[in-house]
C-alpha positions as CSV (number, residue, x, y, z in Angstrom):
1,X,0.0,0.0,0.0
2,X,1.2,3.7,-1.0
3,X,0.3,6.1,1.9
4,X,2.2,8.8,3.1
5,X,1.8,11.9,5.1
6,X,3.2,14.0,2.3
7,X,1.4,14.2,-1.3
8,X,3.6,12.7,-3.6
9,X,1.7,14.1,-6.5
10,X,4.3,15.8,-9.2
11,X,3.6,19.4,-8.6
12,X,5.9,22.1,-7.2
13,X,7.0,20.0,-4.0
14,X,8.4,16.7,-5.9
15,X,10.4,19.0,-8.7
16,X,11.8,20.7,-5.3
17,X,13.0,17.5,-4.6
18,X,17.0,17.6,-3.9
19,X,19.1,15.9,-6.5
20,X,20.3,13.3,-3.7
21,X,16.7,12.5,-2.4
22,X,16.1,9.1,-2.9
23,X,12.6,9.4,-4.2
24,X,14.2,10.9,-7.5
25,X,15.9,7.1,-8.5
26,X,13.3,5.1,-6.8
27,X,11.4,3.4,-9.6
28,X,8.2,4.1,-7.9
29,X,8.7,7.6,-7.6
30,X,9.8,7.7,-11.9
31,X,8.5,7.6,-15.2
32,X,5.7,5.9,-15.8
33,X,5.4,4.1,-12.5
34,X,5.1,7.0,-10.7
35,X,1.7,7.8,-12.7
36,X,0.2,4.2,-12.2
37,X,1.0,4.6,-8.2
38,X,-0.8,7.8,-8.1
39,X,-3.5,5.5,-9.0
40,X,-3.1,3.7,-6.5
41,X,-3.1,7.2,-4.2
42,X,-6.3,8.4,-5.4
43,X,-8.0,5.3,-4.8
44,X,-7.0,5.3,-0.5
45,X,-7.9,9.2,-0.8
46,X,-11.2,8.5,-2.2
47,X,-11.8,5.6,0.7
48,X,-10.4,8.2,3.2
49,X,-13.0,11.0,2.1
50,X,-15.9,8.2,2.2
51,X,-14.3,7.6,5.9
52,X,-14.3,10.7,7.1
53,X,-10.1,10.5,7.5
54,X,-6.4,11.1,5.8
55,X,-5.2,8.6,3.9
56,X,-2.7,7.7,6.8
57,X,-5.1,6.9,9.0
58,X,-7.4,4.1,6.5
59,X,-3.7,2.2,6.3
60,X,-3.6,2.1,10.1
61,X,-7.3,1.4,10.1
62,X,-6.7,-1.7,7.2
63,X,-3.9,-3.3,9.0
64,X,-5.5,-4.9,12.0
65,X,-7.9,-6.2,9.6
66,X,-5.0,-8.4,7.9
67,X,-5.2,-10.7,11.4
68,X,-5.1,-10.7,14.8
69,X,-1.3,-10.9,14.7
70,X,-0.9,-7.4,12.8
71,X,-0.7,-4.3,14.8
72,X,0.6,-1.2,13.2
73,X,3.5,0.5,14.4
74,X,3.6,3.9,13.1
75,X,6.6,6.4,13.0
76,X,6.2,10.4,13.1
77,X,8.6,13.6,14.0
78,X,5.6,15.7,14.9
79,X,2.6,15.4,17.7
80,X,0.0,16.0,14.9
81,X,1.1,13.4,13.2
82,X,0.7,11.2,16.4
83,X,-2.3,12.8,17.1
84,X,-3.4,11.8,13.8
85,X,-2.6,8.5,14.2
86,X,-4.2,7.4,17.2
87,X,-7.5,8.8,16.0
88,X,-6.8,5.6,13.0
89,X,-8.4,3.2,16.2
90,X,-11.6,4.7,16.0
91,X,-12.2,4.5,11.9
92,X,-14.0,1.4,11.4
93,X,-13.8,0.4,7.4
94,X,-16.3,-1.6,6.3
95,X,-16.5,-4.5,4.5
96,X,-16.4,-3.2,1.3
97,X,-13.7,-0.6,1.7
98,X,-11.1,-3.2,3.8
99,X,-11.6,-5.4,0.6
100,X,-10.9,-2.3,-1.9
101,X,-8.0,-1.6,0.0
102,X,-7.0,-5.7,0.1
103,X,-7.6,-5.6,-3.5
104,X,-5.4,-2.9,-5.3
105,X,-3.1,-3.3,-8.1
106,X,0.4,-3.9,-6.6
107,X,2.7,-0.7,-6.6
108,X,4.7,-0.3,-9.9
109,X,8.9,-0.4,-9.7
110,X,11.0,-1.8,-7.4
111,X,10.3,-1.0,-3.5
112,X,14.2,0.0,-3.0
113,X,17.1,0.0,-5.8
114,X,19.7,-3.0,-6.6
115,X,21.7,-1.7,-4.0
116,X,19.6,-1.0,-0.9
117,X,18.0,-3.8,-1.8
118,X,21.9,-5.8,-0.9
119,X,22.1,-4.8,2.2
120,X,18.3,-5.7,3.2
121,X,19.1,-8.8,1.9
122,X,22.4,-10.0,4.1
């Protein structure tokens, strides 16, 4: 699932992007890929506006819906952002929604480069 605080959308903010920010040689973040996962954005934004919530907050609502033996463990630099987050355990998704979310085309381009991906992999 793509979900993020920040709007990855490619406006203003992404072409500010430093040249060393990661996002700018991740293949989910380039070329084509980075249209189809907007896709994918759009979609959890149009289930978080049917909810009532941020787009954040329906993937911390959707994970304990994966099993019992899933509880999300989110990370934040900011107290509105926690804020935010605990407010997640009172969205209940329904049916419909949780299998919408289960259901979405898998992100386009590698999660992390050749590289990265080495040293996840040791």
């Amino acid at each position: 699932m793509v979900c993020s605080h920040s709007d990855p959308s490619p406006g203003p903010a992404y072409k500010q992007l430093s040249d060393d920010d990661w996002r700018k040689t991740n293949s989910r973040f380039t070329g084509d890929n980075f249209q189809r996962n907007l896709r994918i954005v759009e979609e959890v934004k149009a289930i978080a506006a049917e909810a009532g919530a941020t787009p954040a907050q329906i993937a911390l609502a959707w994970l304990p819906a994966q099993g019992g033996d899933i509880a999300p463990i989110p990370g934040t630099k900011r107290v509105a952002h926690v804020e935010e987050n605990i407010a997640a355990d009172r969205i209940e998704l329904s049916a419909e929604q949780i299998e919408r979310l289960s259901n979405f085309t898998r992100a386009a381009g590698d999660r992390h480069d050749e590289g990265n991906m080495a040293v996840i992999d040791r």
